[in-house]
FIDO-848441 format. One line per 8 residues: their letters; for each residue x, y, z of C-alpha. Coordinates in nm, 4 decimals. Layout:
REM FIDO-848441
a) X/Y/Z  ... .
REM end
This chain:
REM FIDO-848441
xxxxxxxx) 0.0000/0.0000/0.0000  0.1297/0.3192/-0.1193  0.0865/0.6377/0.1007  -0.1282/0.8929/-0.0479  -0.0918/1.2695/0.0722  -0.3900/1.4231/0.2429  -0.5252/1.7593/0.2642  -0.7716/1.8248/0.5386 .
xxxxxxxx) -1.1459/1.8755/0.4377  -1.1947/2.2370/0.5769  -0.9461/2.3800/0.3302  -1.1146/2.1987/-0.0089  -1.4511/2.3009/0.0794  -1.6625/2.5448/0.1947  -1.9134/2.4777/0.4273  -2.2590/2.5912/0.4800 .
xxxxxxxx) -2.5846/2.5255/0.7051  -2.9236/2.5474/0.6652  -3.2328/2.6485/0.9231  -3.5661/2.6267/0.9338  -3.8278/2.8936/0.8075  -4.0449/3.0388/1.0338  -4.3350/2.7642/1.1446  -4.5366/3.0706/1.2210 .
xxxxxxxx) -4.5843/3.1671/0.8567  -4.7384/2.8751/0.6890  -4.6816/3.0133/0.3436  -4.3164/2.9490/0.3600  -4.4074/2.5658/0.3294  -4.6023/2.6326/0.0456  -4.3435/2.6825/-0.2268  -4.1636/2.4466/-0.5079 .
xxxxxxxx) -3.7613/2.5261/-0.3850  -3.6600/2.1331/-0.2013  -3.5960/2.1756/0.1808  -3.3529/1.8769/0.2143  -3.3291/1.7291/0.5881  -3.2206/1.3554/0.7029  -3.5774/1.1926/0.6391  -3.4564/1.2829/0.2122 .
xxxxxxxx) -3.1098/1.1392/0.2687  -3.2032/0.7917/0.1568  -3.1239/0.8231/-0.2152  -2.7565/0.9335/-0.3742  -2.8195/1.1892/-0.6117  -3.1072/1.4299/-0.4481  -3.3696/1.5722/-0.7140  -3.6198/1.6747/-0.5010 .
xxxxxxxx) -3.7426/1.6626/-0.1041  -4.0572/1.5871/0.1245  -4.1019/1.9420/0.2268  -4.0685/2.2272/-0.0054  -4.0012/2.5960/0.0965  -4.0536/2.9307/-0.0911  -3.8376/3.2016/-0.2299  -3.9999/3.4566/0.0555 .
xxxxxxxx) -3.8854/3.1187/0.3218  -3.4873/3.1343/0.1617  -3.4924/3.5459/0.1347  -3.6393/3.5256/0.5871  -3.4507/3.2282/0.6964  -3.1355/3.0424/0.7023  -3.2454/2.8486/0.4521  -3.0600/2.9327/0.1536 .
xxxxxxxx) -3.0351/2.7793/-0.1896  -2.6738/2.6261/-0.2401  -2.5993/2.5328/-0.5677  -2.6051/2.1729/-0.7652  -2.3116/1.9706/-0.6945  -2.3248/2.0201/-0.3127  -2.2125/1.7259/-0.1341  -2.4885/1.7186/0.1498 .
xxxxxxxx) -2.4268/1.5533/0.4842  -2.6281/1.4863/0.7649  -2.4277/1.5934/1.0745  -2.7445/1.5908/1.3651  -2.9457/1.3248/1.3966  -2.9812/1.0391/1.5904  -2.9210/0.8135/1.2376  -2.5704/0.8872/1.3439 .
xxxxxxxx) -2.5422/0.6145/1.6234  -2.5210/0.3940/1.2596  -2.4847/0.5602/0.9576  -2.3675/0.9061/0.7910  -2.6223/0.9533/0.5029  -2.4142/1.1232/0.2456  -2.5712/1.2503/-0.1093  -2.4901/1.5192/-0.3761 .
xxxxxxxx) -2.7658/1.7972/-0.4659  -2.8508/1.7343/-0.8542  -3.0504/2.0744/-0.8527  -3.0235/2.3531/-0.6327  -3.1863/2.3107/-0.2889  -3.2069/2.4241/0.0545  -3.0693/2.2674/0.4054  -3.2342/2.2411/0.7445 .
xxxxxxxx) -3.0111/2.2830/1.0375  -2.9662/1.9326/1.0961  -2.7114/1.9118/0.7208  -2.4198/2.0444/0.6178  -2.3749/2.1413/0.2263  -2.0177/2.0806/0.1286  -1.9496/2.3473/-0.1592  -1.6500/2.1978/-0.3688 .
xxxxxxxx) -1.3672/2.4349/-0.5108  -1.1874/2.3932/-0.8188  -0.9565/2.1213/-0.6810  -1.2103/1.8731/-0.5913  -1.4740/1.6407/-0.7579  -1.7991/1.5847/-0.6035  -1.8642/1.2651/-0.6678  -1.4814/1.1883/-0.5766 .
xxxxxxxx) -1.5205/1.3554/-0.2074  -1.8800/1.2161/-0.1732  -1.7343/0.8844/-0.1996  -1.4497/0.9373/0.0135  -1.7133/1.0573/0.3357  -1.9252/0.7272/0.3027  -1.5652/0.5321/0.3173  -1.4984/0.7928/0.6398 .
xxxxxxxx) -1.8003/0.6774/0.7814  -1.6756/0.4556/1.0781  -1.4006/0.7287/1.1191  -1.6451/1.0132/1.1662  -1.9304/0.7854/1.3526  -1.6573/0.7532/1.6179  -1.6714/1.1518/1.6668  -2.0470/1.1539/1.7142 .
xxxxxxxx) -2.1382/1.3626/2.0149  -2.4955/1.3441/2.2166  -2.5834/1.6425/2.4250  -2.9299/1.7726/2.2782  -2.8648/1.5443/2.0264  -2.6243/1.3322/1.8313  -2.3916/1.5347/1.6353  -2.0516/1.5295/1.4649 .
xxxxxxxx) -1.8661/1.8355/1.5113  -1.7725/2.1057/1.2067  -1.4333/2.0809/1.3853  -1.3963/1.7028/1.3378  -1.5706/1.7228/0.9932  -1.2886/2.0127/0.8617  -1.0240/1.8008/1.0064  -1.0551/1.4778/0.8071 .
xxxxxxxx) -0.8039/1.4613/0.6073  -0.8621/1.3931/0.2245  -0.6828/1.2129/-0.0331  -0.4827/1.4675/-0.1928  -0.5064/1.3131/-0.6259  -0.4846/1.5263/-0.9494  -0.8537/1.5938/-1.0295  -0.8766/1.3844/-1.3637 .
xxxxxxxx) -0.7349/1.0782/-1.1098  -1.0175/1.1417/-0.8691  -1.2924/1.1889/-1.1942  -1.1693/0.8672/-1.3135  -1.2147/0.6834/-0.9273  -1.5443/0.8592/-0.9351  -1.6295/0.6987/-1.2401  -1.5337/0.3233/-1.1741 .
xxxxxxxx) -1.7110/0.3689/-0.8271  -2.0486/0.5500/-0.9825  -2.0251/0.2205/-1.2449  -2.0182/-0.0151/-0.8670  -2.2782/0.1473/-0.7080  -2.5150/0.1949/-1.0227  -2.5025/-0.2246/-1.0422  -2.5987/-0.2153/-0.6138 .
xxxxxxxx) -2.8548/0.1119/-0.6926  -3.0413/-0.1088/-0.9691  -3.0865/-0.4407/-0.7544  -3.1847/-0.1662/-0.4264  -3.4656/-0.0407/-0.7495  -3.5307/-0.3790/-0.7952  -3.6613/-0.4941/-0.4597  -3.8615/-0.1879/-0.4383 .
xxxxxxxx) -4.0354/-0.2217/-0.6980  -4.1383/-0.5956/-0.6424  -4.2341/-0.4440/-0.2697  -4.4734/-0.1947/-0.4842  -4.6177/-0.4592/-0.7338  -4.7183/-0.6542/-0.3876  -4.8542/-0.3407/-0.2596  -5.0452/-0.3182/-0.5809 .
xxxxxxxx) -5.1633/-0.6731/-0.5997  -5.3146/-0.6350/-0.2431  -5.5035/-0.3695/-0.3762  -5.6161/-0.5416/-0.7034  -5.7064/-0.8414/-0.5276  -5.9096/-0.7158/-0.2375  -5.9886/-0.3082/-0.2979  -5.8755/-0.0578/-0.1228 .
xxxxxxxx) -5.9491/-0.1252/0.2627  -6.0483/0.2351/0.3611  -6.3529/0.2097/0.1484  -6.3955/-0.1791/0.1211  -6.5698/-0.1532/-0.2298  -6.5531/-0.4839/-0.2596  -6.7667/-0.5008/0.0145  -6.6443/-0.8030/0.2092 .
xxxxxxxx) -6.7672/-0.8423/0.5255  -6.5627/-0.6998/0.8580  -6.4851/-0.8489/1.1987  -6.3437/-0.7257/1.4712  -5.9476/-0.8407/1.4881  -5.9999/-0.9822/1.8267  -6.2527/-1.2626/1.7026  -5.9488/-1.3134/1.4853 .
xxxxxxxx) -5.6824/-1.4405/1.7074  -5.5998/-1.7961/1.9137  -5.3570/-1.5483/2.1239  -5.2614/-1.1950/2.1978  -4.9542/-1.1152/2.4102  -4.6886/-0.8448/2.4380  -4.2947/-0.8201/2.5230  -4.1683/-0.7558/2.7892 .
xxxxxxxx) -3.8787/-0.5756/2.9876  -3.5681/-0.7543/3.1590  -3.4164/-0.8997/2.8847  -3.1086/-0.7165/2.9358  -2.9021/-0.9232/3.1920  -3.0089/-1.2199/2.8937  -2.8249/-1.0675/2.5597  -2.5689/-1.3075/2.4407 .
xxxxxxxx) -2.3438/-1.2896/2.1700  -2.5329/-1.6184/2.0556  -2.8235/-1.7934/2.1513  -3.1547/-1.7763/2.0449  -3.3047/-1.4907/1.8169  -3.4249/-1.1443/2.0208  -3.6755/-0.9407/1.7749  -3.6436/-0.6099/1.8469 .
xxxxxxxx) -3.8958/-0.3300/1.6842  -3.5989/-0.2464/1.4086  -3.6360/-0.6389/1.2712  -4.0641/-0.5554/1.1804  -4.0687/-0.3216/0.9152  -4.3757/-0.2656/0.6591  -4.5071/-0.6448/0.6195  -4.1530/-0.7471/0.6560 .
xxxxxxxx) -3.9228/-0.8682/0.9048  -3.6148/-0.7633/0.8842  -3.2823/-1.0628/1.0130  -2.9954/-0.7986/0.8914  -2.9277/-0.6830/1.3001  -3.0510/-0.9414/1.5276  -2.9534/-0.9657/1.8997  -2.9682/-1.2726/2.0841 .
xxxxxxxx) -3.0380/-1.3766/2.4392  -3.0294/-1.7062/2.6714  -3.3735/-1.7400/2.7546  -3.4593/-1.8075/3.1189  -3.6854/-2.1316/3.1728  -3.9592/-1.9099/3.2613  -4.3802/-1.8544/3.2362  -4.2364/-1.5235/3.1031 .
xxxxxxxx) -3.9728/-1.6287/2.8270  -4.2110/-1.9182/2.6966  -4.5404/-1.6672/2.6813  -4.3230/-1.4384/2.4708  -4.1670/-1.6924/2.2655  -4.3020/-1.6748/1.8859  -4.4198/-1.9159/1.6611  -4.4429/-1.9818/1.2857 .
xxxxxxxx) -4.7165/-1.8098/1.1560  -4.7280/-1.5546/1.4235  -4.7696/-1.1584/1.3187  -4.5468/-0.9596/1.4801  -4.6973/-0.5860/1.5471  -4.5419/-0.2704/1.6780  -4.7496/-0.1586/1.9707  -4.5031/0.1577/2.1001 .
xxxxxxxx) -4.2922/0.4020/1.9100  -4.3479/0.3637/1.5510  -4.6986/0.1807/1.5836  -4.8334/-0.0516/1.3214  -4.4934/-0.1827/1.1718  -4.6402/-0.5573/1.0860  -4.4249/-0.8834/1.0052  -4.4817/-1.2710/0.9349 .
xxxxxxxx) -4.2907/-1.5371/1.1734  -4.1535/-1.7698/0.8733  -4.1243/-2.1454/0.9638  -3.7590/-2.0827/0.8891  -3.6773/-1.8941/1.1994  -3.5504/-2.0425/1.4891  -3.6544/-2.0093/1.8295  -3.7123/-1.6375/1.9021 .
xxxxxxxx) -3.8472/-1.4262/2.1645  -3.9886/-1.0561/2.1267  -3.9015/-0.7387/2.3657  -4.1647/-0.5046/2.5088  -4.2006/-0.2906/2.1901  -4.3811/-0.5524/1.9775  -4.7215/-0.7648/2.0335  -4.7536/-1.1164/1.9053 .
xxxxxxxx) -5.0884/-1.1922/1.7129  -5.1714/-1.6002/1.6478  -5.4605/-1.5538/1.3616  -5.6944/-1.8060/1.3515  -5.9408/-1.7951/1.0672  -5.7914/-1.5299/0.8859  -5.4694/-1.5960/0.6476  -5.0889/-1.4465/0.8529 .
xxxxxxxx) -4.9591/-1.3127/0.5376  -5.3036/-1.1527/0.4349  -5.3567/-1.0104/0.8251  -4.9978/-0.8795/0.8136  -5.0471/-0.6740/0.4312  -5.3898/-0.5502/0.5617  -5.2613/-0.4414/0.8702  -4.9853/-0.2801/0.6727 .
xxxxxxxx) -5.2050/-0.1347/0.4255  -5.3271/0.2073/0.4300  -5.6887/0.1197/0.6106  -5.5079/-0.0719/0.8532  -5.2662/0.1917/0.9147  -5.5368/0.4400/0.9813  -5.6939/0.2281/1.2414  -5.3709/0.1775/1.3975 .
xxxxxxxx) -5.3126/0.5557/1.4261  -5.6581/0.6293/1.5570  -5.6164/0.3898/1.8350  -5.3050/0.5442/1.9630  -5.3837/0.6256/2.2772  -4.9659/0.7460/2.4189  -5.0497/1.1249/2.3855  -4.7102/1.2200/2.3701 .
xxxxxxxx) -4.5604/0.8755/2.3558  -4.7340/0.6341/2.1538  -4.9189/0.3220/2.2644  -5.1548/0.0517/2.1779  -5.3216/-0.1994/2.4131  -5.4622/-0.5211/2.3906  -5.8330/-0.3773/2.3646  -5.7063/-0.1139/2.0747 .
xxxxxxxx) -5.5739/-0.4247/1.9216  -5.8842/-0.6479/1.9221  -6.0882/-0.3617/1.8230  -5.9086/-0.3435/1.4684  -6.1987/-0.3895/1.1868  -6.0433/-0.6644/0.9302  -6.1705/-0.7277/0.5606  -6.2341/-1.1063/0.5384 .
xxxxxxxx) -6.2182/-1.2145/0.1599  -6.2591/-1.5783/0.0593  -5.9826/-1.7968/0.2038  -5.9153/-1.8823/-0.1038  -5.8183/-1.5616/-0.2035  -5.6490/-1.4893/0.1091  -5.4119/-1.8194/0.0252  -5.4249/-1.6600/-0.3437 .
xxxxxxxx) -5.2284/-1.3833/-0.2258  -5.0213/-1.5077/0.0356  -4.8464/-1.7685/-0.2264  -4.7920/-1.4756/-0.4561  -4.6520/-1.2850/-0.1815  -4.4080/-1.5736/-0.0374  -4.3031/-1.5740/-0.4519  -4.1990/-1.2403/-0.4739 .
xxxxxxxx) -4.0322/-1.2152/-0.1101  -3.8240/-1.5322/-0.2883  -3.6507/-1.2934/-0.5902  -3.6239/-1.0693/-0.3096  -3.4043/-1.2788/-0.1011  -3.2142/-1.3815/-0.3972  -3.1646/-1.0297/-0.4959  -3.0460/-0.9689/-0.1561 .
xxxxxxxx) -2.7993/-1.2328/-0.1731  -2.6335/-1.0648/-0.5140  -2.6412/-0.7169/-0.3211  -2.3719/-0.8529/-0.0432  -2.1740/-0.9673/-0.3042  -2.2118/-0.6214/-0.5123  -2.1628/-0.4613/-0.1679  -1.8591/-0.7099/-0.1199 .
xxxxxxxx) -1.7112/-0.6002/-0.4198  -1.7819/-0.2188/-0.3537  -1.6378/-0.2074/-0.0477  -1.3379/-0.3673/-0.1956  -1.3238/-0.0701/-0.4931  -1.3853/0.1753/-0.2468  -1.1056/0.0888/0.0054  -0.8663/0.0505/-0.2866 .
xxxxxx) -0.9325/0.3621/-0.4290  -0.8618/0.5654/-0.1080  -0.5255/0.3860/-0.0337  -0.4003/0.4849/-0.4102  -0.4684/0.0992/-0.5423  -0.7057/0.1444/-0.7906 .
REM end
């Protein structure tokens, strides 16, 4: 490995915040300029935002417009206990006060430098400060020191890297979209469930279930670094469950471990927090126990995979929401649960779906499988690069 000279961030870039427009004047949410902030981060090259501002918002606010090309960086959230979301502006947009725009001089390539931060990323994440809330410090962010590379070297690094992550970028498209053509079959199939116009007929979700229980607390003095498989609210997603951060616990022989021990078939909802996150137990799973943030649901008389995509669904999301009776933190109980209003198609259409949905979650698993190896490879091109390999 040859050594590569560095320069340190602060003097290739300039840097620049954003704010938030007044909340008292309405109006300045009603514009067409993109007001980035962390929920937007989730794409690389950002076109547009959730929340739009206008130009009387930029002109009252430090909110201002900084230019396509901007490397954006999240440097407050609490995202940063895991990740640094890193993108480049592809049209001129506006920051909130929780990102950083990194304005590139003449010496430096965007793409080149946004690269480099996401292979920083365990460096900086080890800077990460929580007082009001997690934060890396513009000190710490200036001082990282930068490959220091004639600019056609880093356009051509760019390049082979943009070519890596298009290939990771396309399967990433791919899964969604088979996520939205289930989303869309559900809806095909059985109508939309806010306005049932199939008219099937309803029953409460209580009438539903062979068993209702919740998690509970004291698993802490049980975590393991192996052992049996501790779901945790972050493993239920939308109608999924997600196995990519697991932690595991020795169980106690217990009335208390065995009532909260799933079972194949089981859907797994999120009853604190972010309410109404749904998931199917596969038969695949081994043992596994849930903490105090998730309720197990045993259907009976109702299809798993068809109580977990209605649940998920719009309709079911709005009945979730309406029963959340937390005030300021969010809650459901048992009785909120049961009181749930379910469509009940045919059976047979319930299995209908549920085979076409274990289908598709099959190419997703084996598009998942190619994306470790893409990100495998990646990884590889990335850390070569920055060490003057490539």
């Amino acid at each position: 490995m040859r050594t590569v000279p560095t320069t340190p961030l602060g003097s290739l870039v300039s840097i620049v915040g954003g704010g938030t427009p007044s909340k008292s004047r309405p109006e300045f949410f009603e514009g067409t300029i993109p007001w980035v902030t962390p929920k937007d981060m989730k794409v690389w090259m950002i076109l547009d935002s959730e929340d739009h501002i206008s130009e009387e918002a930029v002109a009252a606010s430090p909110a201002k417009l900084v230019p396509k090309g901007t490397v954006l960086v999240v440097v407050r959230s609490g995202v940063l206990k895991h990740t640094l979301p890193v993108a480049i502006a592809g049209r001129p947009v506006t920051l909130n006060q929780d990102m950083k725009g990194l304005l590139c001089g003449d010496g430096i390539d965007p793409r080149f430098l946004a690269f480099f931060l996401k292979s920083a990323e365990p460096r900086l994440l080890t800077t990460v400060r929580g007082t009001t809330a997690d934060n890396i410090p513009l000190d710490e962010l200036k001082a990282l020191e930068v490959p220091r590379v004639p600019l056609t070297e880093q356009r051509r690094i760019a390049d082979i890297l943009d070519k890596a992550d298009a290939i990771r970028r396309k399967r990433k498209e791919a899964i969604a979209l088979t996520e939205e053509l289930l989303r869309s079959a559900f809806l095909e199939m059985f109508g939309d469930p806010v306005t049932n116009p199939k008219g099937w007929p309803v029953k409460p979700l209580g009438e539903l279930l062979a068993f209702l229980t919740s998690g509970s607390r004291g698993w802490a003095q049980h975590y393991a670094d192996s052992g049996e498989t501790f779901l945790r609210i972050q493993n239920v997603r939308k109608d999924l469950l997600d196995l990519s951060d697991v932690a595991f616990v020795q169980p106690p022989d217990s009335a208390e471990a065995r009532r909260t021990e799933t079972k194949p078939g089981d859907v797994l909802l999120s009853i604190t927090a972010d309410l109404g996150r749904t998931a199917v137990v596969p038969a695949s799973l081994p043992r596994a126990f849930i903490n105090q943030h998730l309720a197990i649901l045993r259907p009976q008389g109702v299809n798993a995979e068809y109580l977990s995509a209605f649940l998920a669904s719009e309709g079911g999301q709005l009945q979730v929401n309406r029963r959340n009776k937390g005030g300021v933190k969010a809650g459901l109980n048992f009785d909120d649960i049961r009181s749930v209003e379910v469509l009940l198609p045919p059976v047979a259409a319930q299995e209908k779906f549920a085979t076409a949905k274990r289908r598709i979650r099959a190419t997703n698993a084996d598009i998942e499988r190619a994306l470790l190896h893409d990100d495998d490879l990646f990884n590889s091109l990335v850390a070569r690069a920055f060490a003057g390999e490539l």
